[in-house]
C-alpha positions as CSV (number, residue, x, y, z in Angstrom):
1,X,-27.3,-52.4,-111.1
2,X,-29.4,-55.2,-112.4
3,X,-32.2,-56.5,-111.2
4,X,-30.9,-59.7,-109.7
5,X,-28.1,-57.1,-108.0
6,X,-31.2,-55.4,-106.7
7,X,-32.9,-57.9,-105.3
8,X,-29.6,-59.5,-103.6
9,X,-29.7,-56.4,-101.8
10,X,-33.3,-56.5,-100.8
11,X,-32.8,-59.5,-99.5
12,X,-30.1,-58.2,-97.3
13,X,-32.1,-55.4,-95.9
14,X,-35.2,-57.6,-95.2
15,X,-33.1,-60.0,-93.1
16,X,-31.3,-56.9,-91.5
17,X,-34.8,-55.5,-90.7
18,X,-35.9,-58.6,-89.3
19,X,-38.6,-58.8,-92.2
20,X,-40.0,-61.9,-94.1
21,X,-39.4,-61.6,-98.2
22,X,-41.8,-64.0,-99.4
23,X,-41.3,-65.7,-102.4
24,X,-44.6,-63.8,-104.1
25,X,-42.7,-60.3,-102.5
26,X,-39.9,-61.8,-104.2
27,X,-41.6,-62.2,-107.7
28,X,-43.6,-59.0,-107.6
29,X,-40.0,-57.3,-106.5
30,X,-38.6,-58.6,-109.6
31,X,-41.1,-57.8,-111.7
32,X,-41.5,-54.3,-110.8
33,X,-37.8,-53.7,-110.6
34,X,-37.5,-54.9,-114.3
35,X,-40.7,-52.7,-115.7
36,X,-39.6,-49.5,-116.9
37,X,-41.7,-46.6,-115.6
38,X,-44.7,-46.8,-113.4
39,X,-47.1,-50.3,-113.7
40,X,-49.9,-50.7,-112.5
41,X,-51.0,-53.2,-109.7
42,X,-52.8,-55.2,-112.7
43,X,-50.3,-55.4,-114.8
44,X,-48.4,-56.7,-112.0
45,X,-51.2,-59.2,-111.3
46,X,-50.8,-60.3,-115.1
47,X,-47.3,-61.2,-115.2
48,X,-47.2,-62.7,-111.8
49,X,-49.7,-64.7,-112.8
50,X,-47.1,-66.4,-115.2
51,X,-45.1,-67.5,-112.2
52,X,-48.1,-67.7,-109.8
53,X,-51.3,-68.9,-111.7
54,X,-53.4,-69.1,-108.6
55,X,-52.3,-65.3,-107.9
56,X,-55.6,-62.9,-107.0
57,X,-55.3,-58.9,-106.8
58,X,-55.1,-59.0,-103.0
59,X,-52.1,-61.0,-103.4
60,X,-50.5,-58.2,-105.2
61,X,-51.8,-55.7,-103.6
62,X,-50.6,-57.4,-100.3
63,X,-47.1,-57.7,-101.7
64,X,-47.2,-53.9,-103.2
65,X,-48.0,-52.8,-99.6
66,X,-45.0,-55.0,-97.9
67,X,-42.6,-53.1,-100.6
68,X,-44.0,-49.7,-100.2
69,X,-43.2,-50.3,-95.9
70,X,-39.8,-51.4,-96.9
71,X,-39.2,-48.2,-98.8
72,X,-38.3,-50.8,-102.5
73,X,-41.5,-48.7,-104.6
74,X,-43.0,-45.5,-104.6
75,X,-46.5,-45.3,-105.3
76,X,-47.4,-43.0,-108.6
77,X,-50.6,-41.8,-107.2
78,X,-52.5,-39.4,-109.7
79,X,-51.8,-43.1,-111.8
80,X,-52.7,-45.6,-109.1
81,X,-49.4,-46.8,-110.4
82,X,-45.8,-48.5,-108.5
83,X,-42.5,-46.9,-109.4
84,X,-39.4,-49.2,-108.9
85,X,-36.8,-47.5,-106.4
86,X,-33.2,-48.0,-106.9
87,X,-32.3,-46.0,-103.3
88,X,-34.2,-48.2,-101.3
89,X,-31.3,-48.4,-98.3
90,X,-32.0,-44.8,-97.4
91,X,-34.6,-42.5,-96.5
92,X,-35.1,-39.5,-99.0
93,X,-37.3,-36.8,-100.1
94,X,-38.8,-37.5,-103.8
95,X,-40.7,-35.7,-106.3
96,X,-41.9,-37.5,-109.5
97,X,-42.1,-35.8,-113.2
98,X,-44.2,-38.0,-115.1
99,X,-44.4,-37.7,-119.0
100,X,-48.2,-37.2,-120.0
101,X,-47.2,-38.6,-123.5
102,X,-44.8,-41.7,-123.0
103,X,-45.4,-42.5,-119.4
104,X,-42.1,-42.3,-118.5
105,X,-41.1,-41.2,-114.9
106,X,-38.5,-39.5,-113.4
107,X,-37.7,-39.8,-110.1
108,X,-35.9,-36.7,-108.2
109,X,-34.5,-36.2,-104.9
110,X,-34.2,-32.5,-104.4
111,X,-33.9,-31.9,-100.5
112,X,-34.6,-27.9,-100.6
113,X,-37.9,-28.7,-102.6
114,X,-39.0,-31.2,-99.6
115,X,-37.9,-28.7,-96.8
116,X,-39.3,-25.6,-98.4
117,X,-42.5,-27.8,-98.9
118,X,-42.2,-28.6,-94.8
119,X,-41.6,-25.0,-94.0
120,X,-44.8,-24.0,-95.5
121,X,-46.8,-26.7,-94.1
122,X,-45.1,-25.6,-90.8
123,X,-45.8,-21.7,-91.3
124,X,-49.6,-23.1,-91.8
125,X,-50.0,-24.9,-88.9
126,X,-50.1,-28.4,-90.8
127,X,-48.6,-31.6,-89.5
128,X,-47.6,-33.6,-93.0
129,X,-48.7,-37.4,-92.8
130,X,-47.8,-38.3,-95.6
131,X,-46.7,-36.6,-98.9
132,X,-46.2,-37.2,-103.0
133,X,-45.0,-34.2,-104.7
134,X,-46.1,-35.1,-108.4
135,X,-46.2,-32.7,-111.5
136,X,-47.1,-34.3,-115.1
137,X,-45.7,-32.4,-118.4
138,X,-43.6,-33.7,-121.4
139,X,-40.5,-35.1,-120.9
140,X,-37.3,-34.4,-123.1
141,X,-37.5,-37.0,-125.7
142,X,-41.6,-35.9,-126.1
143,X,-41.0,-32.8,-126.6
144,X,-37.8,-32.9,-129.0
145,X,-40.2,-35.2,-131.1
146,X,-43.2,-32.7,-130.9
147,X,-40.4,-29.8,-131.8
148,X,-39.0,-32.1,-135.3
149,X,-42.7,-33.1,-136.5
């Protein structure tokens, strides 16, 4: 789907939800869903900055923080880092691989690895607030280039 696709559809939710979409939500929307991989609040704040040039990092950070409530990004957080999502209209469980050699992240959505992790929080006695399954490794394309060298 591309990213004007994407944001067609944000649009939609926002007025379904009864939320404003801002034109700087808009641009920071935009320019997340067309970064591949994580990015960083400042590298957000750099290319809005083209479109805005009187943008400041609480404006991004305000605009990351709308998008994270509306479920659009994840946040990356052993890399203080924003992750487009592309299943945005529904609630799900996600765990994130991130490559420690490209950067690249992979976003899964594996239900029996957020219930087991529930059931064990619930056999402890622990009430989950909040949660970000994350593991870091190589991904494929690393590690078929470490395996040729």
């Amino acid at each position: 789907m591309s990213v004007q696709q994407q944001l067609e559809r944000a649009e939609r939710l926002c007025n379904q939800r009864g939320v404003r979409f801002t034109p700087t939500r808009r641009h920071v929307f935009t320019l997340i869903a067309g970064h591949k991989g994580a990015v960083s609040a400042y590298e957000l704040l750099d290319q809005l900055k083209e479109l805005e040039p009187n943008a400041k990092p609480p404006t991004v950070y305000r605009a990351l923080d709308f998008l994270l409530a509306q479920g659009f990004v994840h946040k990356v957080e052993s890399l203080n880092a924003f992750l487009f999502c592309e299943h945005f209209a529904e609630h799900h469980p996600m765990q994130l691989l991130i490559c420690t050699q490209c950067g690249n992240v992979i976003e899964l959505h594996d239900e029996a690895i957020n219930h087991a992790f529930e059931h064990q929080a619930e056999l402890h006695g622990f009430a989950i607030t909040s949660q970000s399954i994350e593991a870091h490794g190589q991904c494929r394309h690393c590690a078929g280039e470490n395996t040729t060298s």
